[in-house]
C-alpha positions as CSV (number, residue, x, y, z in Angstrom):
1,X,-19.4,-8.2,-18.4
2,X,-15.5,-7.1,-18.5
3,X,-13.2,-7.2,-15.3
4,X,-13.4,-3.4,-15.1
5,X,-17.4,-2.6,-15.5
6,X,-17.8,-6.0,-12.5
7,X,-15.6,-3.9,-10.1
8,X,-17.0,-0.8,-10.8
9,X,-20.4,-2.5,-9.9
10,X,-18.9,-3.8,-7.0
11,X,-17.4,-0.9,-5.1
12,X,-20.3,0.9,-4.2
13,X,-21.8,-2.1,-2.6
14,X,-18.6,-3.0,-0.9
15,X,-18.9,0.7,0.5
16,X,-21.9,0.4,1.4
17,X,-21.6,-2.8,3.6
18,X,-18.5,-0.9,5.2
19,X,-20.6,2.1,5.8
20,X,-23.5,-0.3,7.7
21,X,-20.7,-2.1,9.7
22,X,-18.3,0.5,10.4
23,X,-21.2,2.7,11.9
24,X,-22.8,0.8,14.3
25,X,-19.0,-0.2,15.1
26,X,-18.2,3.4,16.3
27,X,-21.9,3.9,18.2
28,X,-20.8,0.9,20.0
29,X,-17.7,1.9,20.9
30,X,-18.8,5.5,21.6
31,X,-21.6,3.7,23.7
32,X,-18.7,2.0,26.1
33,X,-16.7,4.4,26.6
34,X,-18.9,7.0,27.7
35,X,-21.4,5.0,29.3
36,X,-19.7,2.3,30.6
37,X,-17.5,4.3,33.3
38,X,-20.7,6.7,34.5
39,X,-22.5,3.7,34.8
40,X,-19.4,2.5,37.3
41,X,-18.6,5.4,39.0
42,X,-17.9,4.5,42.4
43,X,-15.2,5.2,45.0
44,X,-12.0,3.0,44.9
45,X,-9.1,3.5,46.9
46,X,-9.9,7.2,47.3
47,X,-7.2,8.7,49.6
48,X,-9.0,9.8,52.6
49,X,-7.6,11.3,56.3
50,X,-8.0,10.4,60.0
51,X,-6.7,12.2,63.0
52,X,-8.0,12.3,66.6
53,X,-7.2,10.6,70.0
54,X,-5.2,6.7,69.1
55,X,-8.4,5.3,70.5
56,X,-11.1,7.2,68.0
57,X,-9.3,7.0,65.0
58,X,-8.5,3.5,65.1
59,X,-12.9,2.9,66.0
60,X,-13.2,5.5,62.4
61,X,-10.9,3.2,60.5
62,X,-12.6,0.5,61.5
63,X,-16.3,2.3,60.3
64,X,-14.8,3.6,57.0
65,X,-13.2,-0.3,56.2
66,X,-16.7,-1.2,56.0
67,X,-17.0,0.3,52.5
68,X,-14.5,-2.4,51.3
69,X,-12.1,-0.5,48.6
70,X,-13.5,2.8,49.0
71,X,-11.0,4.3,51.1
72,X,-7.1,4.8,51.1
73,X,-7.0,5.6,55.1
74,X,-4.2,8.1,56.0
75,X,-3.7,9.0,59.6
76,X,-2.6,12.5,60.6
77,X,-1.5,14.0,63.8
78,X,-4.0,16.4,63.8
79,X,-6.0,18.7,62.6
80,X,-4.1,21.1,61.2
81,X,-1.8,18.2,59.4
82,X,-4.6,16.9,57.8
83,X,-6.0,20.3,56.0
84,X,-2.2,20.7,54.8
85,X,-2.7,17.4,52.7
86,X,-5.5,18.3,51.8
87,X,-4.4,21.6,50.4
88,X,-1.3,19.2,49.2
89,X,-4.3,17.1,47.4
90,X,-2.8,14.4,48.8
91,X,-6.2,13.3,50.4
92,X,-9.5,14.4,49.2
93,X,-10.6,14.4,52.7
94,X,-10.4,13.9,56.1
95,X,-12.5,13.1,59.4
96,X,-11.3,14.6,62.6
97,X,-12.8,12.4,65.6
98,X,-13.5,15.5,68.7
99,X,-15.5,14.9,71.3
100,X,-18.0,16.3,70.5
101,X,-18.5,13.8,67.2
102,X,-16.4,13.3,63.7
103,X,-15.9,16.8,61.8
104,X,-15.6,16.1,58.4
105,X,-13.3,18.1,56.5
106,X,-13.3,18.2,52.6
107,X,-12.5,19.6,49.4
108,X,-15.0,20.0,47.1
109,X,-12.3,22.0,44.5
110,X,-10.5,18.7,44.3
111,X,-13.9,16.9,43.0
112,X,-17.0,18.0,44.2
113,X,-18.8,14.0,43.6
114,X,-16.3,13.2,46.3
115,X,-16.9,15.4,48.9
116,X,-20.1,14.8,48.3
117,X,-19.9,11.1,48.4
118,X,-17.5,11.5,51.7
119,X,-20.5,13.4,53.6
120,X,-23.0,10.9,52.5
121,X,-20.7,8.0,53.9
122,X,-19.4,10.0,57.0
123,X,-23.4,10.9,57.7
124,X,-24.6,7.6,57.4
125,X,-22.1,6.3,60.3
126,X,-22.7,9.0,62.3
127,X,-26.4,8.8,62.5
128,X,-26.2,5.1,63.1
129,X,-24.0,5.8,66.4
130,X,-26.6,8.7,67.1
131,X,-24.2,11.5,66.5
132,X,-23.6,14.6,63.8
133,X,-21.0,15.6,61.7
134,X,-20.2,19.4,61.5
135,X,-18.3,19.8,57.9
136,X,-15.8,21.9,56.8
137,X,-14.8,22.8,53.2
138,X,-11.7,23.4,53.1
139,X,-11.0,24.5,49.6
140,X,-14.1,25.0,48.6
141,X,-15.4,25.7,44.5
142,X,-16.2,29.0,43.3
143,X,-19.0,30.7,44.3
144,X,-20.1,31.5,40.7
145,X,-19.7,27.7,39.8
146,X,-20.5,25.6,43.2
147,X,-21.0,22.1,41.6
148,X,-17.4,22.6,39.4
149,X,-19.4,22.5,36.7
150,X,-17.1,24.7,34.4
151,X,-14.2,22.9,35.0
152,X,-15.3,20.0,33.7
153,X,-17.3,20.9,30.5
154,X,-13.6,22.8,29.3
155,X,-12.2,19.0,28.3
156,X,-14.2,18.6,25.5
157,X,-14.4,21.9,24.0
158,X,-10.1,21.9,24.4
159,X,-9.9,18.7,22.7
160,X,-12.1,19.8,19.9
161,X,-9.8,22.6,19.5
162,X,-6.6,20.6,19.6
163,X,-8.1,17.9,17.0
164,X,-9.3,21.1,14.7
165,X,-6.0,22.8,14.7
166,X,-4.0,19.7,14.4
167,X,-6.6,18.4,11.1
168,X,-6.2,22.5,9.7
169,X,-2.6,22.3,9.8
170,X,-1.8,18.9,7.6
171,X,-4.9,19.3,5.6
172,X,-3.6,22.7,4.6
173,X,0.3,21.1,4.0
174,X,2.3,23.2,6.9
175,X,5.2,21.5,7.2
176,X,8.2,21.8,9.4
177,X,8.7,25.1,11.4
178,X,5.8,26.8,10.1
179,X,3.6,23.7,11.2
180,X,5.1,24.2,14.8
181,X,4.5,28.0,14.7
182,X,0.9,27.2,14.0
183,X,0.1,24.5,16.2
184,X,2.1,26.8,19.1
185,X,0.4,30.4,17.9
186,X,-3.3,29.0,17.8
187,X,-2.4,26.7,21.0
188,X,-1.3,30.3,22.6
189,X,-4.5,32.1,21.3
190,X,-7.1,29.5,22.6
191,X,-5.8,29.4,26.2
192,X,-6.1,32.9,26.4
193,X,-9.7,33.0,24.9
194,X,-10.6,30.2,27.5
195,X,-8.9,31.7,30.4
196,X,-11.2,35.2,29.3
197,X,-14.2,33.4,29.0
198,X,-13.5,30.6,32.7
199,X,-12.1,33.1,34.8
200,X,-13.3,36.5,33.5
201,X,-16.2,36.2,32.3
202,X,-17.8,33.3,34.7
203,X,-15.6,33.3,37.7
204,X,-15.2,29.4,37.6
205,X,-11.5,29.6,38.2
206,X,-9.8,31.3,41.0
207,X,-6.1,31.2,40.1
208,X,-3.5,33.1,38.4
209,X,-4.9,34.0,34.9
210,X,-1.7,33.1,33.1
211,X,-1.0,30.1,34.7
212,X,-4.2,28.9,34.0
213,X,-4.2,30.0,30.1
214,X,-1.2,28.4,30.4
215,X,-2.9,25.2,30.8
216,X,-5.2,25.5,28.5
217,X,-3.0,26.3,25.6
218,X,-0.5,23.4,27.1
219,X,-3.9,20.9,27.0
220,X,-4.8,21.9,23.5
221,X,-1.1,22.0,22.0
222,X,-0.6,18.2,23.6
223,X,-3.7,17.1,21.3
224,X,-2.7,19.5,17.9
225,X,0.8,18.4,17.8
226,X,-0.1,14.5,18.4
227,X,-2.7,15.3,15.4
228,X,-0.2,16.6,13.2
229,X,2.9,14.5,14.5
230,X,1.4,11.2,14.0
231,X,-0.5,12.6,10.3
232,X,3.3,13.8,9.0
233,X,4.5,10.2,10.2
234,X,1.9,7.9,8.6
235,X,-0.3,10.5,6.5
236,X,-3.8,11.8,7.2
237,X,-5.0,8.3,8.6
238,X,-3.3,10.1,11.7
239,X,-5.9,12.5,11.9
240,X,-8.4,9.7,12.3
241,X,-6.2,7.8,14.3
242,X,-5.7,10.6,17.5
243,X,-9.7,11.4,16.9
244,X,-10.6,8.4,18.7
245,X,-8.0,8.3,20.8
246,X,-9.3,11.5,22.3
247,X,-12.6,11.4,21.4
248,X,-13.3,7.8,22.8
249,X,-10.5,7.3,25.6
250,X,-9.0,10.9,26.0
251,X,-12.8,12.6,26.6
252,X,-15.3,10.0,28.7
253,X,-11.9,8.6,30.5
254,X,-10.9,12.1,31.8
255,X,-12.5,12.6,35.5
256,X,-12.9,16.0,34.9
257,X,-16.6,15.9,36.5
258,X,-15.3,13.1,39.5
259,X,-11.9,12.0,40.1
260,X,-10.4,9.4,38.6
261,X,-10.5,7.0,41.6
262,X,-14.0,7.1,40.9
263,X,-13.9,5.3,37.7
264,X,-13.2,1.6,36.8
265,X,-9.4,0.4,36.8
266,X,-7.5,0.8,34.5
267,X,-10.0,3.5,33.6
268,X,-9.1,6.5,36.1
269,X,-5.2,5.6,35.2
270,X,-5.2,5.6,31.7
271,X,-7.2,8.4,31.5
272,X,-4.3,10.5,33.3
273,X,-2.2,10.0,31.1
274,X,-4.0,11.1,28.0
275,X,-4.5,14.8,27.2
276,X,-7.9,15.5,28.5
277,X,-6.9,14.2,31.8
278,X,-3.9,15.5,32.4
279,X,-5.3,18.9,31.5
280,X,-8.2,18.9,33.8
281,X,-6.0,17.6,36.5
282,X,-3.7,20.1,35.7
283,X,-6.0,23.0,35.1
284,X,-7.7,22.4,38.8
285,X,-4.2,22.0,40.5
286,X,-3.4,25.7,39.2
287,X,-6.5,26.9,39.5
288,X,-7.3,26.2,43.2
289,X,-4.8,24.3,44.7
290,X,-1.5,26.8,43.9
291,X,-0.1,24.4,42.0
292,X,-0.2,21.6,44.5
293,X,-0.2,17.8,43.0
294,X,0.9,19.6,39.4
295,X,3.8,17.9,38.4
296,X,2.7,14.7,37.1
297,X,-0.3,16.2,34.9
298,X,2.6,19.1,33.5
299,X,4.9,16.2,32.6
300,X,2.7,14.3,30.4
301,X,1.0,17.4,28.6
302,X,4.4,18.9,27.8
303,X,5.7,15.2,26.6
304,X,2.7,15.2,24.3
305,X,3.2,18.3,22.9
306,X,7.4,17.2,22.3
307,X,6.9,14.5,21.1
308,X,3.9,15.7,18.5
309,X,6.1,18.7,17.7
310,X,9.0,16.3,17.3
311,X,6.9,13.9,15.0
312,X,6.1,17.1,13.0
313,X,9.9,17.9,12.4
314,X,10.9,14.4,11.9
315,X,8.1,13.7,9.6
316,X,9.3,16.8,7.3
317,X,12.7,15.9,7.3
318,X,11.6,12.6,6.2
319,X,9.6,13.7,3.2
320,X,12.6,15.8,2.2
321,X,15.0,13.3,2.4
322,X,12.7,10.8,0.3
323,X,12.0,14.0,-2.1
324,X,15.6,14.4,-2.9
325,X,17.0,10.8,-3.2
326,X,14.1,10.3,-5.4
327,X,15.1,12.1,-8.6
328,X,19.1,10.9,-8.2
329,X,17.5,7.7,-8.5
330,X,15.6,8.0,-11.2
331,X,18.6,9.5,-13.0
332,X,21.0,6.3,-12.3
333,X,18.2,4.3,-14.0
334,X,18.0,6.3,-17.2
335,X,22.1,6.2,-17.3
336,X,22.2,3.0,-16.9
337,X,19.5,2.0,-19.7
C-alpha cells in the first residue's frame, strides 16, 4: 500500500474518532455551564437595606446574619433613604423595622428570584417571633410580564443575532468600512425590531423606547464585531472561537433570570463582563430603573463593540499590507535569480 492511498485510509477514521470525542466534549461542557450555576443558585452577598429605631435594626441584622453570606447589610436612616437606593439599585431590598413589625420593601424589576427569595427569608423570621411582614414593591415588573420573564429570554435570542451577523459578515468577505457599516446597520435594525416586539408589542419593558433599542442594538453589536474582529485577526477559527464564548460563558453565566449575586463566584462576575450580561444588566437599568446603576454594563458593551470594530479595521489593514509587500517580494527573488 503506497504512503498516499494509507493516509487517505486514515483520515476518515481519524475524523471519525475526533467527531466521537469532540462531541461528548462540547455536551459536557454545555452540561456545566448551564447546569452547574442553576443548580447553585443561591444568595451571596446580596446587598440588602435596614432602617428603623438603633435598637431594631441592630436585633434585624442580627436575624438576617443567620443566613451566613446571603446578605450585604446596609443601614439607612430611614424609610425614605432606603427606597432611594433602591431605586439607585444599590440594594435589592430593604426591611424597615415599625412598630407595628418589619415592612419589607423590594424590587422585583431589579430580579424578581430575589425579592422573592427576600420575602421568603424576611417571612420565615417574622413568623418565628410571631409577627407579619406587610411588603412593598417598590419598582415593581410590568404588569404584562409579572415574573420578568421577557427580560430574560432577550439574551439568547441577541446573542444569536450578534454571532449570525458577525459569521454573515466574514463568511461573505466584508472587509474594512463596509464590514463596520454592516455589523453597525444590522446591529441598528435588530434593536429596533426587539424594542417593537418587548415594548410594543408585549409591554415587558416600561422605558424610553430608544434607549432601550439602544441597548439592544449596543448588546448585539458588542457580540458581531468580537465575531468579526477576532475572525479578520486569526481567520474564521474566530467564529468558532466567540461561539463558545457566548454560547457557553456569555449565555448560562448572564443572570438575566436572577441576579448575579445569585450565582457561584466567579460566576456572577465574569458573566458581567461578557456581552449577554452586560446587556441584560443594561437593558433592565434603562428599562425600569431611569438609567440608574447603568454605567458599568454601557462601558463594557461599547468596549466590546471598539475593540471588535477595531480588530475589523486592523485586521484589513493587515491583509493589505501583507497583500502588497507580497508581490515586491516575489519580484526581488526573480531579479535576483
Amino acid at each position: 500500500m503506497t504512503t498516499a492511498s494509507a493516509t487517505s485510509t486514515r483520515a476518515p477514521a481519524l475524523r471519525a474518532i475526533a467527531v466521537v470525542v469532540l462531541v461528548p466534549l462540547l455536551a459536557a461542557l454545555a452540561l456545566w455551564a448551564f447546569a452547574w450555576p442553576s443548580a447553585r443558585t443561591a444568595p451571596r452577598d446580596v446587598p440588602l437595606g435596614v432602617t428603623g429605631p438603633a435598637s431594631a435594626t441592630t436585633q434585624l441584622e442580627k436575624q438576617l446574619q443567620q443566613h451566613e453570606g446571603a446578605f450585604e447589610i446596609h443601614r439607612y436612616d430611614d424609610e425614605a433613604a432606603a427606597r432611594n437606593a433602591i431605586e439607585d439599585r444599590t440594594v435589592y431590598g430593604a426591611v424597615v423595622a415599625t412598630p407595628q413589625g418589619p415592612e419589607l420593601l423590594t424590587a422585583s424589576a431589579a430580579s424578581p428570584l430575589v425579592a422573592q427569595m427576600l420575602r421568603q427569608a424576611v417571612a420565615e423570621q417574622a413568623a418565628a417571633d410571631g409577627t407579619r411582614v406587610k411588603t412593598v414593591d417598590v419598582v415593581a415588573t410590568p404588569a404584562a410580564d409579572p415574573r420578568g420573564s421577557a427580560l430574560g429570554a432577550s439574551v439568547l435570542p441577541l446573542a444569536l443575532a450578534g454571532l449570525a451577523g458577525g459569521a454573515a459578515v466574514t463568511l461573505l468577505g466584508l472587509r474594512g468600512a463596509s464590514a463596520v457599516a454592516a455589523l453597525t446597520g444590522a446591529a441598528a435594525l435588530v434593536g429596533v425590531i426587539a424594542a417593537a416586539i418587548a415594548h410594543s408589542w408585549l409591554g415587558a419593558l416600561t422605558g424610553a423606547w430608544w434607549a432601550e433599542a439602544g441597548v439592544f442594538a449596543l448588546s448585539t453589536l458588542a457580540v458581531s464585531a468580537a465575531v468579526a474582529g477576532l475572525a479578520a485577526l486569526i481567520g474564521t477559527a474566530g467564529i468558532g472561537v466567540m461561539s463558545l464564548v457566548v454560547m457557553f460563558l456569555g449565555n448560562p453565566f448572564s443572570a438575566a433570570s436572577s441576579a448575579p449575586q445569585m450565582l457561584p463566584e466567579p460566576v456572577g462576575t465574569i458573566g458581567q463582563w461578557l456581552p449577554p450580561g452586560a446587556g441584560a444588566s443594561l437593558l433592565r437599568s434603562v428599562s425600569f430603573f431611569d438609567g440608574a446603576a447603568g454605567r458599568g454594563p454601557l462601558l463594557t458593551l461599547t468596549w466590546w463593540a471598539a475593540l471588535g470594530l477595531g480588530a475589523v479595521l486592523l485586521g484589513t489593514a493587515l491583509k493589505a499590507r501583507a497583500t502588497s509587500t507580497e508581490p515586491a517580494a516575489v519580484r526581488e527573488l526573480a531579479t535576483v535569480g
